[in-house]
C-alpha positions in Angstrom: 53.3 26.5 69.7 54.0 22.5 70.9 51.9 23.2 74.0 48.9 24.9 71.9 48.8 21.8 70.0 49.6 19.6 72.6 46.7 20.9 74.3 44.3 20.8 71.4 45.3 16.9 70.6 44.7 16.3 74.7 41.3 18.0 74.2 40.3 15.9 71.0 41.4 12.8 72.5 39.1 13.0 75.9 36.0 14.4 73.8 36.2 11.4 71.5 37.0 9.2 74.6 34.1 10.6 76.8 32.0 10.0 73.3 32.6 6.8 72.8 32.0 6.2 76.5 28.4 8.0 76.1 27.5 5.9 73.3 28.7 2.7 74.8 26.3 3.1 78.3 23.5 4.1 75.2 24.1 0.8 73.3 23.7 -1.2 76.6 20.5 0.1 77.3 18.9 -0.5 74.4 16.9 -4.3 74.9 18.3 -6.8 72.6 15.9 -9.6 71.1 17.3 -13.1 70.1 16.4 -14.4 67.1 14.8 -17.3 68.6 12.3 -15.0 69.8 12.2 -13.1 66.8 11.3 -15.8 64.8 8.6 -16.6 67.7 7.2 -13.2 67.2 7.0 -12.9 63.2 3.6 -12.6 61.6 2.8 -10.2 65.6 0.7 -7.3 64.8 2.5 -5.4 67.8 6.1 -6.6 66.1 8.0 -3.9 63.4 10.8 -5.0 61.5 13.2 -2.8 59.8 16.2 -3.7 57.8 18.7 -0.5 58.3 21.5 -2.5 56.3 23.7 -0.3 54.6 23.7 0.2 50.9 26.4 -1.9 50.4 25.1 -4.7 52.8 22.2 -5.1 50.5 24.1 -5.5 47.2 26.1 -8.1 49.1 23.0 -10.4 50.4 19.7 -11.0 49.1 18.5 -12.2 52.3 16.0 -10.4 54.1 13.9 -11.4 57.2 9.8 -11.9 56.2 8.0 -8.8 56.6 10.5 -6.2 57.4 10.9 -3.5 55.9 13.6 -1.3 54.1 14.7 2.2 55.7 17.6 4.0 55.5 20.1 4.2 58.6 20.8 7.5 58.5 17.8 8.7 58.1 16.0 7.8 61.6 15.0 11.8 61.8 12.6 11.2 58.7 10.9 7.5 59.7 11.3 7.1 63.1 7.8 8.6 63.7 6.1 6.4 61.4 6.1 3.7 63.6 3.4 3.5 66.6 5.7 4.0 70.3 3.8 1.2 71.8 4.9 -1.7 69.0 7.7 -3.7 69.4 10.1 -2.1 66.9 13.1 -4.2 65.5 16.2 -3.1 64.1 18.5 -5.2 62.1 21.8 -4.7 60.1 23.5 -8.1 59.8 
């Protein structure tokens, strides 16, 4: 019985490992803007900003960047193909 669950803790641990390695080498190559050039690039026709704060982020800020607009972050399924491929597309959650 140890070695059953011995085994099945060894298993959990290298999927979540192997996971977070996955979504790591995904994070990196997504291109990051600075907002420098962000700044440059508001009021661009071919520039999309979305705010995918969390509910909770919102109630604790007022700010919000000119333009952009509110979506959900969990629901990227529904809106993501609302938004022309060959815009720049912005996300932001701090």
């Amino acid at each position: 019985m140890r070695n059953k669950r011995l085994s099945l803790c060894t298993v959990i641990i290298t999927t979540a490992f192997l996971l977070a390695i996955s979504l790591t080498a995904s994070a990196a190559s997504v291109p990051r803007m600075s907002t420098d050039e962000l700044k440059s690039r508001l009021g661009d026709v071919d520039l999309v900003v979305l705010d995918v704060r969390g509910s909770w982020a919102l109630v604790k800020s007022d700010n919000k960047i000119a333009g952009s607009e509110r979506v959900e972050p969990g629901g990227a399924k529904q809106w993501a193909g609302n938004y022309p491929k060959e815009k720049t597309i912005v996300l932001y959650c701090a």
